[in-house]
C-alpha positions in Angstrom: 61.7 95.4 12.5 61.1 98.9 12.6 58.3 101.0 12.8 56.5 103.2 9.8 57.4 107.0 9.7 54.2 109.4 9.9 54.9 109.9 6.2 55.0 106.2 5.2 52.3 105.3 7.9 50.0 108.1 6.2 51.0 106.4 2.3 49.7 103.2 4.2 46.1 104.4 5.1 45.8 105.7 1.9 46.6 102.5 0.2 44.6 100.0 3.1 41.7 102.4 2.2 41.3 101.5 -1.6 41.5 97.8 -1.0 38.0 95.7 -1.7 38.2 92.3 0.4 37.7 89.0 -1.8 35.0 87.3 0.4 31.3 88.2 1.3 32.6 88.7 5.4 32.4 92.2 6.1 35.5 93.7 7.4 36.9 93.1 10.7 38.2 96.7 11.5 36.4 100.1 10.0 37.9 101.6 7.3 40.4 104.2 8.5 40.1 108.4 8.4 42.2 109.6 5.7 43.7 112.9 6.6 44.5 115.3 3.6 48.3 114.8 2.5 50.5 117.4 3.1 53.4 117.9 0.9 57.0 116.2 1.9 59.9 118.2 3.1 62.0 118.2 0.1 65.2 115.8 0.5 68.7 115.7 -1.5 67.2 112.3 -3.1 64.0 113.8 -4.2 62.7 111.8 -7.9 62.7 113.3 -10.8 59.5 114.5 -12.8 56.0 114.7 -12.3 55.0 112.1 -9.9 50.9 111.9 -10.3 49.2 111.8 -6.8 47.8 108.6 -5.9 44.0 107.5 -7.3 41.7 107.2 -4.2 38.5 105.3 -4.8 35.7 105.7 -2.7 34.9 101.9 -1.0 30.9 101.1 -1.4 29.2 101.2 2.0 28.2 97.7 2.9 24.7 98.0 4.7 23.7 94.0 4.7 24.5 92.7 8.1 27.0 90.0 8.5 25.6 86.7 9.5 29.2 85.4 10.6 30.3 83.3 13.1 30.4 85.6 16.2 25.9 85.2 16.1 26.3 81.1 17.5 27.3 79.8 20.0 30.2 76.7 19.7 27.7 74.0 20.2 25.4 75.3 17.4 28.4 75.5 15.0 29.3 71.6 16.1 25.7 70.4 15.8 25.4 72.3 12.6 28.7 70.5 11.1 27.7 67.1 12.4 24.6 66.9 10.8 22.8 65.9 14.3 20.0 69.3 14.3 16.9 68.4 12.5 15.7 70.9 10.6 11.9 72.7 11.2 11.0 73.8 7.4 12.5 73.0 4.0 12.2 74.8 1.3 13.4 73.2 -2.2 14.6 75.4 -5.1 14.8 73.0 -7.7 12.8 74.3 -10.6 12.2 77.8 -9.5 13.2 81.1 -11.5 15.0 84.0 -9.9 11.9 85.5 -9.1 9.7 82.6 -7.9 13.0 81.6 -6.0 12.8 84.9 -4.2 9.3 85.3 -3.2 9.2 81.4 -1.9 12.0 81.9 0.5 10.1 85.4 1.4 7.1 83.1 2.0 8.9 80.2 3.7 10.6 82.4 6.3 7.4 84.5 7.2 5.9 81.1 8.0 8.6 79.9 9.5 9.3 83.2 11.9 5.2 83.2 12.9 5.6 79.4 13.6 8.8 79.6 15.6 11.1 77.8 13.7 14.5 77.9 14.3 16.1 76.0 11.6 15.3 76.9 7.7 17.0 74.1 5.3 17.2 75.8 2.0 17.9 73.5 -1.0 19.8 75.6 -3.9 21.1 73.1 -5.6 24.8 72.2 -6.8 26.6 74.5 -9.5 27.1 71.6 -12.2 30.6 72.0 -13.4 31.3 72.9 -17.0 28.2 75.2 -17.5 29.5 78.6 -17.1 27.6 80.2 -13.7 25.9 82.7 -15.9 23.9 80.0 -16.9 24.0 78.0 -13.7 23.7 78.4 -10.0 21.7 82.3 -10.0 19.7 81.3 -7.5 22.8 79.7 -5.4 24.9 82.6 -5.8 21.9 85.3 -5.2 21.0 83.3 -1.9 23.2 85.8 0.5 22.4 89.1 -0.8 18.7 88.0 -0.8 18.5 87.3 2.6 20.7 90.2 3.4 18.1 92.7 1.8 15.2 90.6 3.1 12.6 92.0 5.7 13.5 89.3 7.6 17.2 90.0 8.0 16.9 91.5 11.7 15.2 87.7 12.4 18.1 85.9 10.7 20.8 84.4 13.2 22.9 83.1 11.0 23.9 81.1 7.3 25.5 77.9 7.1 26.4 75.5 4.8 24.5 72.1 5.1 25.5 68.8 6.2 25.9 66.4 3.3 22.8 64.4 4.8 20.7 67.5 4.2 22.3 68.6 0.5 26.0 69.4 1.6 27.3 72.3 -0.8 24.1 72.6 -2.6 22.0 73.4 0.7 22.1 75.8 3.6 20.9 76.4 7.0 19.3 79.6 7.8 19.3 79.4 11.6 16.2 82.4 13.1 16.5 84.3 16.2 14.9 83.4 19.1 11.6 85.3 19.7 
């Protein structure tokens, strides 16, 4: 395997740099410098006609912080999976709007952060299958970016899915800081 030229290393930055990723995880690596292209030495196999420069989108700053696996510990995670942690509060969605939705888990996790609860089970309910997600599972999908822009991001630890004792795929843990 050989290794890139400056020039196609250079085309390479410039593509890696317009790529969005498909999950919510925030990227790994930071998003690479792109130095301003300079033109290529003309060569006997140069193409013919007007070759447009390439299109260079701007990627969106992410500023909601990543609650990934690097905040717990391993035996969190397996007593998370198990089903074996118990959690402090519980907060139901079932029946709430967007709105009410958002200021009950505002509510829910001020108590819960003045109380000093660790564990937050948050019921969202299951997406029903069939009904197109316009229509279905706001609140579910909303969840993330709420608690992302929430004043009590800084106290958030982490987000995991729930135990199928506690709701499975249509509940999640929001695991608080320690104090």
């Amino acid at each position: 395997m050989r290794s890139l030229s400056a020039e196609e290393a250079a085309l390479w930055a410039r593509v890696a740099a317009t790529i969005r990723p498909l999950s919510r995880e925030l990227p790994v690596e930071a998003p690479v410098a792109i130095a301003p292209q300079t033109a290529p030495a003309k060569t006997a196999a140069a193409a013919k006609g007007r070759i447009p420069p390439p299109r260079l989108t701007p990627a969106a700053p992410v500023s909601r912080p990543a609650f990934g696996a690097a905040t717990l510990d391993g035996s969190w995670d397996k007593r998370l999976r198990s089903g074996s942690i118990a959690p402090d509060r519980t907060l139901d969605l079932h029946g709430y709007r967007l709105d009410g939705a958002w200021s009950a888990i505002d509510d829910t996790l001020e108590r819960a952060i003045a109380a000093g609860d660790r564990v937050v089970l948050l019921v969202t309910g299951h997406e029903r299958r069939g009904d197109p997600p316009v229509l279905r599972g706001r609140i579910r999908a909303a969840v993330h970016d709420w608690l992302a822009a929430s004043r009590h991001a800084a106290n958030i630890a982490a987000v995991r899915a729930a135990h199928r004792r506690h709701g499975g795929g249509g509940s999640l843990y929001i695991i608080l800081r320690r104090r």
